[in-house]
Every structure is written in C-alpha cells, then in structure tokens.
C-alpha positions as CSV (number, residue, x, y, z in Angstrom):
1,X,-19.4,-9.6,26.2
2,X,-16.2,-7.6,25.7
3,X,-14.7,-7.8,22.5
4,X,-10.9,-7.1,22.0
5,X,-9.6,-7.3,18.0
6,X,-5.6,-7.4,17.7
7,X,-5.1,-5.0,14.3
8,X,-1.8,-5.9,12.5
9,X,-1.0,-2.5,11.3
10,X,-0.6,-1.4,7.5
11,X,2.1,-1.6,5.0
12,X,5.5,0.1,5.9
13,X,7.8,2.7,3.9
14,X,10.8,0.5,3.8
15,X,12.6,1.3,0.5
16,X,16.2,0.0,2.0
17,X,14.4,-3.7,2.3
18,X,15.6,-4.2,6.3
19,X,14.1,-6.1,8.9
20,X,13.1,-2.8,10.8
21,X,11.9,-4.9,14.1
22,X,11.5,-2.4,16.7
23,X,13.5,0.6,14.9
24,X,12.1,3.9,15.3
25,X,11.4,5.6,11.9
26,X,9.7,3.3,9.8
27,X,6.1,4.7,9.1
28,X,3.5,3.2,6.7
29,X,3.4,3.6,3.1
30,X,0.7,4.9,1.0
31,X,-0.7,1.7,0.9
32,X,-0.6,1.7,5.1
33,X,-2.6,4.9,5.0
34,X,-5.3,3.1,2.8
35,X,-5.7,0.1,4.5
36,X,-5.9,1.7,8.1
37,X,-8.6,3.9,6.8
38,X,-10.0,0.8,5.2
39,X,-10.3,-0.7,8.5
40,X,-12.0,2.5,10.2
41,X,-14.2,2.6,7.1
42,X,-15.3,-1.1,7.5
43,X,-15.4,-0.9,11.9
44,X,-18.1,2.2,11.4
45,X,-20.1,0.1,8.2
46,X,-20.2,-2.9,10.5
47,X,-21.3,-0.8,12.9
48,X,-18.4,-2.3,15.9
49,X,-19.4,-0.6,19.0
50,X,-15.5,0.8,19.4
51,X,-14.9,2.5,22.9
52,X,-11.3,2.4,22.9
53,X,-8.2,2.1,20.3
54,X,-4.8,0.9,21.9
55,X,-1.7,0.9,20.1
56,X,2.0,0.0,20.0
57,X,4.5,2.9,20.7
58,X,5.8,2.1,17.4
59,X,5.2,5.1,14.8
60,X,3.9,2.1,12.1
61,X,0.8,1.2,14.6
62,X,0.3,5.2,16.1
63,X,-0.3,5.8,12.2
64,X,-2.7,2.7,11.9
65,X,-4.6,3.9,14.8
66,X,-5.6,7.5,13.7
67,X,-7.9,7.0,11.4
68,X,-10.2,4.6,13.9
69,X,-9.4,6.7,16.6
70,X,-10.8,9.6,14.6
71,X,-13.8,8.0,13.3
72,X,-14.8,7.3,16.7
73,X,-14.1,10.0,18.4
74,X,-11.5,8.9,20.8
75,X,-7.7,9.4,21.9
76,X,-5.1,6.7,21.2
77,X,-3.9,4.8,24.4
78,X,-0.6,3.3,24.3
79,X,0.8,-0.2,25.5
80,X,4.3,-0.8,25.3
81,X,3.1,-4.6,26.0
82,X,2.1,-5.3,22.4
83,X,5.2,-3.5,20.8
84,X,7.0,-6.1,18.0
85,X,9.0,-9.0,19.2
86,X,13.1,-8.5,19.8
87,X,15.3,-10.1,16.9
88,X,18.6,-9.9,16.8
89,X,18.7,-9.3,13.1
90,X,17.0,-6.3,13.6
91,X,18.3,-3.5,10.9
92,X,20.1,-6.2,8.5
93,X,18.3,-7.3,4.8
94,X,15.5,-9.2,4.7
95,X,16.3,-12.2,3.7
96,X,16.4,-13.5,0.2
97,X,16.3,-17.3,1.1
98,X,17.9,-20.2,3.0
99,X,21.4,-19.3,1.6
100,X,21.6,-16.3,3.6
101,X,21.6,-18.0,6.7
102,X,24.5,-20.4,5.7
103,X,27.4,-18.9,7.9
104,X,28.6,-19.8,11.3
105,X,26.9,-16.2,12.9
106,X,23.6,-17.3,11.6
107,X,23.3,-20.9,12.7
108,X,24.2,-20.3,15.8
109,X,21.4,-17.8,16.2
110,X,19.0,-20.4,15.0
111,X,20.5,-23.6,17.3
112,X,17.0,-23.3,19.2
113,X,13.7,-22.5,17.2
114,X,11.4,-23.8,20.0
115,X,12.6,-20.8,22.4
116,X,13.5,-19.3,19.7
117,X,17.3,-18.6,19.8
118,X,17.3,-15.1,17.6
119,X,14.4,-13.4,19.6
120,X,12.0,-12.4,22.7
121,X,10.9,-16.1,23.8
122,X,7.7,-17.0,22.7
123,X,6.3,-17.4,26.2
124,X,7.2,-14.0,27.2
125,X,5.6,-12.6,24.2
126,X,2.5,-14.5,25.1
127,X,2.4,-13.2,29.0
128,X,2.7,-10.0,27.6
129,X,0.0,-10.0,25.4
130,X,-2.1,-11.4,27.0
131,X,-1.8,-9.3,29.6
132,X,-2.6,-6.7,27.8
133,X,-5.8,-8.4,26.2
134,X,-7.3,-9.2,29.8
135,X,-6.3,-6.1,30.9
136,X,-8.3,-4.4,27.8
137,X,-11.6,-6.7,28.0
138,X,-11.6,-5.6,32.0
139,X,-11.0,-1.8,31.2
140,X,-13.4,-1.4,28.4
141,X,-16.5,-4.4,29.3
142,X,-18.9,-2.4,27.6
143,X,-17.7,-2.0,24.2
144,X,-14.8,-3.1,21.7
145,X,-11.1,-2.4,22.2
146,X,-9.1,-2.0,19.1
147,X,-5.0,-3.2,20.0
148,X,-2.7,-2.0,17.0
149,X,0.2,-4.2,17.3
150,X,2.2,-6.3,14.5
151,X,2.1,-9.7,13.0
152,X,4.5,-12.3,15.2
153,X,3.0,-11.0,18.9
154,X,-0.2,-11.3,17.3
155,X,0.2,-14.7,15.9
156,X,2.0,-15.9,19.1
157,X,-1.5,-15.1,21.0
158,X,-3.7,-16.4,18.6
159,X,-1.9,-19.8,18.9
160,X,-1.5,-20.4,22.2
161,X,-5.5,-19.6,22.3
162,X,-5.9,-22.6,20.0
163,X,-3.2,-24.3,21.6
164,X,-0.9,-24.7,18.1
165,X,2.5,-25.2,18.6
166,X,4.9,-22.3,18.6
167,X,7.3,-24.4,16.2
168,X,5.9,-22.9,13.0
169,X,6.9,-21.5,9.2
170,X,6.3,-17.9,9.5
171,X,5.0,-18.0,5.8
172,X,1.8,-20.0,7.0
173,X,1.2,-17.1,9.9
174,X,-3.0,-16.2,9.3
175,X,-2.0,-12.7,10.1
176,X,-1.9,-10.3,6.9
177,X,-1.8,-6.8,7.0
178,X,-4.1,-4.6,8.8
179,X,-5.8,-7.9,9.6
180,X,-8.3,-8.3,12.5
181,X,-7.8,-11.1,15.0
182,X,-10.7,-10.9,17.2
183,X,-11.1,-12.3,21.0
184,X,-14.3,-12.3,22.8
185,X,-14.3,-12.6,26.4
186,X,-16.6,-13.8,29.2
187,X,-16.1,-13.7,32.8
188,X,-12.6,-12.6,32.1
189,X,-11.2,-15.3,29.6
190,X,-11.1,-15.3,25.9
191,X,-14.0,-17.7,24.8
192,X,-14.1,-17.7,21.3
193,X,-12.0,-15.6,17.9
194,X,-12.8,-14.5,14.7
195,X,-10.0,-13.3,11.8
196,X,-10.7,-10.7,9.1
197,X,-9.0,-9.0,6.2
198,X,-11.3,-5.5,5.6
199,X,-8.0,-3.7,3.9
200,X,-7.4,-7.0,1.7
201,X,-8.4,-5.4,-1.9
202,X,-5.4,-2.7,-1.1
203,X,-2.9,-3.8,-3.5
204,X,0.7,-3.7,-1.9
205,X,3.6,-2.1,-3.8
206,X,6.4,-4.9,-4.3
C-alpha cells in the first residue's frame, strides 16, 4: 500500500514580516534547517521505506527536501502542482489583526470567503493536489513518496479527504511546520491519513 506524506516545509528567513506567497527568495531560517533535518532524522529512525522526495519549486521546500533526499539516497523531483496558493496580498505585511483589513481595497477582496475572493479557488487547489498525490502513489507503489509543499494546499487536501468545509479560520489549520500529513492509498484512492509533528521540539524564533 503506497504511502504519500504532504511535508509542510520548515521555518522561513523573513526578517521584513511579509506575506512572501509564492515570491522567489525567501529560504528557511536556521530553525527551517533543523526541523527539515529533524524530519529526515525521524523518517530513517522510523524506518519509512522512502523511494522518492517531491518538492515545490519554491526555494523554502527545495531546502526542506535536501536533507531526506540525502539521507536516502535519492534526487529531488519537482511538481509545480503543489507550489503555495495565489494571494493577492502577496509581498504586503502580515497582518497585525482585523483592523488592517478595514479599508474599502480590503473588503472587497474578502466579499467571497467560500471561493475565496483574495486567492487560487479552493477547488483548483484541490484538483491540483490531488493530482499530484495520485499521480505519486501510481509512480512510486512500492515505497513512500515524500511531497514538500506548504501549509494552505496542504490543508485544502486534507479537508476535502475528510470532507470539512473549505469555510474555515486559518488559525485552527492542523498543519504546523514541517508537519507530516500522511495518505495511504489502495487501488488508486486515498483510504486512510495520519498527521505528525517530528520537528515540534524546534523552538521558532518570534
């Protein structure tokens, strides 16, 4: 039974405090570095029969990936398919509360929170991914596939696996850094999913 585990990747360098989204630049911190080995560390202790590591062209997930990759002895594979999801505030400050979004721009981006209105549509993010997941568990039947990609795409699978509703607080997401979200598949579909923290004891600068 394949096994296919979506890997958040690690904590990003982000001194400025923006919502990076899919900017090119932002690699992880020194924290990121620990937890991703913390993951490769805990995959070859568990002893996870890894045959292939997948990641995000996104230089935050490439630098998750290495240190499994290398552990294992294999390559790093990349799917643009389970790159982060589009957001139109992309490159502005992270938000510091509801205040911040009390201005004509910012309502009006947020008139629709079922689609939702300031980003890729859920349902595109969740043909894409799962996509990619199928495509994994049918590429790689005898063995584990490790997917590097980051919290919302991963969250927007996991959901519509347990049929939750895409209407959510992003604040109650089960999806923390360099997390494991784990499918397993039979005959093709995913049949059951398992969620780990193996880099939880990092501590994360504030």
């Amino acid at each position: 039974m394949p096994v296919v585990h979506l890997l958040r990747h690690g904590h990003v360098h982000n001194p400025q405090k923006v919502l990076y989204g899919r900017m090119p630049g932002f690699r992880l911190s020194d924290a990121g570095v620990a937890m991703a080995q913390a993951v490769a560390e805990d995959l070859v202790r568990r002893e996870v029969p890894v045959a292939r590591v997948v990641a995000s062209p996104l230089q935050r997930a490439q630098e998750t990936a290495r240190p499994i990759a290398d552990a294992f002895g294999l390559g790093i594979d990349t799917d643009e398919r389970i790159i982060e999801a589009g957001n139109v505030w992309e490159g502005t400050p992270l938000p510091s509360g509801p205040k911040d979004f009390l201005n004509l721009q910012s309502l009006w981006r947020l008139r629709n929170p079922w689609r939702p209105s300031w980003g890729e549509p859920y349902k595109e993010q969740i043909a894409r991914m799962w996509a990619a997941l199928r495509d994994a568990a049918a590429a790689t039947p005898e063995g584990d596939t490790i997917m590097v990609s980051h919290q919302l795409p991963i969250w927007v699978a996991r959901s519509s696996f347990e049929k939750r509703p895409m209407l959510h607080d992003p604040r109650s997401r089960e999806c923390g850094l360099a997390s494991l979200t784990s499918f397993s598949f039979e005959e093709g579909e995913p049949v059951s999913m398992s969620y780990s923290e193996p880099a939880a004891h990092i501590e994360v600068p504030r």
